[in-house]
C-alpha positions in Angstrom: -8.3 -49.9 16.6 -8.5 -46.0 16.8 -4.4 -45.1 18.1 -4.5 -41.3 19.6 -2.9 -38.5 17.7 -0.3 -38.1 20.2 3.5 -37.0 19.6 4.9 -40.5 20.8 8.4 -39.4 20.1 7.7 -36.9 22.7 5.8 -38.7 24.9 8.7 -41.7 25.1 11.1 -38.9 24.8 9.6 -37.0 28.3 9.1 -40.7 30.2 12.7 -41.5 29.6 13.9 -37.9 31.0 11.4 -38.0 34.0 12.5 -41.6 34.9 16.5 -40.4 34.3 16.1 -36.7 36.3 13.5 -38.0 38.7 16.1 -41.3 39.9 18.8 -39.3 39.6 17.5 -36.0 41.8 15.8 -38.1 44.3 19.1 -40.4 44.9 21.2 -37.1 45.8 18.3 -36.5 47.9 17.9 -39.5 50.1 22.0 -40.0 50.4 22.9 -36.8 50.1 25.9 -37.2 52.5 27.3 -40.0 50.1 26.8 -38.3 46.7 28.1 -35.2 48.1 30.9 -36.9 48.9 31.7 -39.0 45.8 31.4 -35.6 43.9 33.0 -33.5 46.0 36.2 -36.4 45.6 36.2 -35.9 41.5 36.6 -31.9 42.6 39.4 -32.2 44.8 42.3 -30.5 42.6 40.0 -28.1 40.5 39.2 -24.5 40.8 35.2 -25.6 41.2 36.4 -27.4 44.9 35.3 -25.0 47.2 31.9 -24.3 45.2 30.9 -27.8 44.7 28.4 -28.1 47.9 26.3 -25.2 46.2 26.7 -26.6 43.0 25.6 -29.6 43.6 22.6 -28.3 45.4 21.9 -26.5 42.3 22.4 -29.5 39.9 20.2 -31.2 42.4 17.5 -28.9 42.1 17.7 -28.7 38.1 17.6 -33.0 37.5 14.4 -32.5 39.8 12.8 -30.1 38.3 13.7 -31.8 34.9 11.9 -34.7 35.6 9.3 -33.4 37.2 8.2 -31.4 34.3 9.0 -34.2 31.9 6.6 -36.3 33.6 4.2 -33.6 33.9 4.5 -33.3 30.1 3.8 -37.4 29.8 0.7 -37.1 31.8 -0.6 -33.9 29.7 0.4 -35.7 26.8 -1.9 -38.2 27.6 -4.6 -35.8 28.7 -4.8 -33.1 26.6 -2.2 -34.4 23.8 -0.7 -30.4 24.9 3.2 -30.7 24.6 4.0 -27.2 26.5 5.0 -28.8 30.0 6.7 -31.7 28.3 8.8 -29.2 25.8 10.0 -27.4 29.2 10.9 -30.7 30.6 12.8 -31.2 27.4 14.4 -27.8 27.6 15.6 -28.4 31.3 16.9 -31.9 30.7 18.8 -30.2 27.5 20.3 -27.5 30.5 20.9 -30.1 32.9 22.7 -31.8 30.8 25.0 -29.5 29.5 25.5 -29.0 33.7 26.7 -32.5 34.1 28.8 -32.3 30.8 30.1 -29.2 31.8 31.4 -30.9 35.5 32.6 -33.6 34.2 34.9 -32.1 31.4 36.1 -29.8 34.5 37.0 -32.8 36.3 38.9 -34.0 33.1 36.1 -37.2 33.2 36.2 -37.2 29.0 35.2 -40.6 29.2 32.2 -39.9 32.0 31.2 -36.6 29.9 31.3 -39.1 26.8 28.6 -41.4 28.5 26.2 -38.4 28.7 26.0 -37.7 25.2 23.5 -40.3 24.4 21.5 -38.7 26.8 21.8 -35.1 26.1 20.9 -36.2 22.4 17.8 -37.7 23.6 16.7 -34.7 25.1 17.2 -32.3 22.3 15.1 -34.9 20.2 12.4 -34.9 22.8 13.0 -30.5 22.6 12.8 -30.9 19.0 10.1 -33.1 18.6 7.5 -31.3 21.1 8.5 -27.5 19.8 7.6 -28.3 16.5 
């Protein structure tokens, strides 16, 4: 059996972002109202408070974007074993990331912002792997 040269550390790298950016993007989309609120609530006595509707549109539009490149980059991958759309997906997650890190050590959520790390590693290995 003939395997394809294809960066599979990559390729499993940019699935697990899409599927991660892609659930999480689309969930603020369909209940907006309810995410908006449950964020808004970890904001109440911080600086960010009055910001956090724009924010979190922002955020919103980043985890989309981030998995819609990464799986983008899976389906080139597959096609053209090309890494360019997935190594943006990679670089995005790695941004959005350091977004969601960034609220949550705001919101003094150390042990939320620790829960992320596993993923913001996974993306730089996915950025590493597919820029090389």
């Amino acid at each position: 059996m003939n395997i394809p040269e294809i960066n599979w550390v990559g390729f499993f790298s940019s699935t697990f972002l899409a599927i991660v950016f892609l659930q999480s993007g689309l969930d603020k989309v369909i209940n907006y109202k309810r995410e908006l609120g449950w964020i808004q609530q970890k904001f109440v006595k911080n600086a960010l408070y009055h910001y956090v509707s724009s924010l979190f549109l922002v955020l919103t539009f980043f985890e989309l974007l981030s998995g819609a490149l990464s799986l983008g980059g899976v389906i080139h991958l597959l096609t053209s074993k090309d890494p360019y759309v997935a190594m943006w997906g990679a670089w995005f997650s790695s941004l959005t990331m350091l977004m969601l890190i960034f609220g949550q050590r705001v919101t003094k959520d150390y042990s939320g912002a620790a829960t992320l790390v596993p993923y913001f590693i996974a993306s730089l290995i996915g950025l590493y792997s597919l820029s090389a």
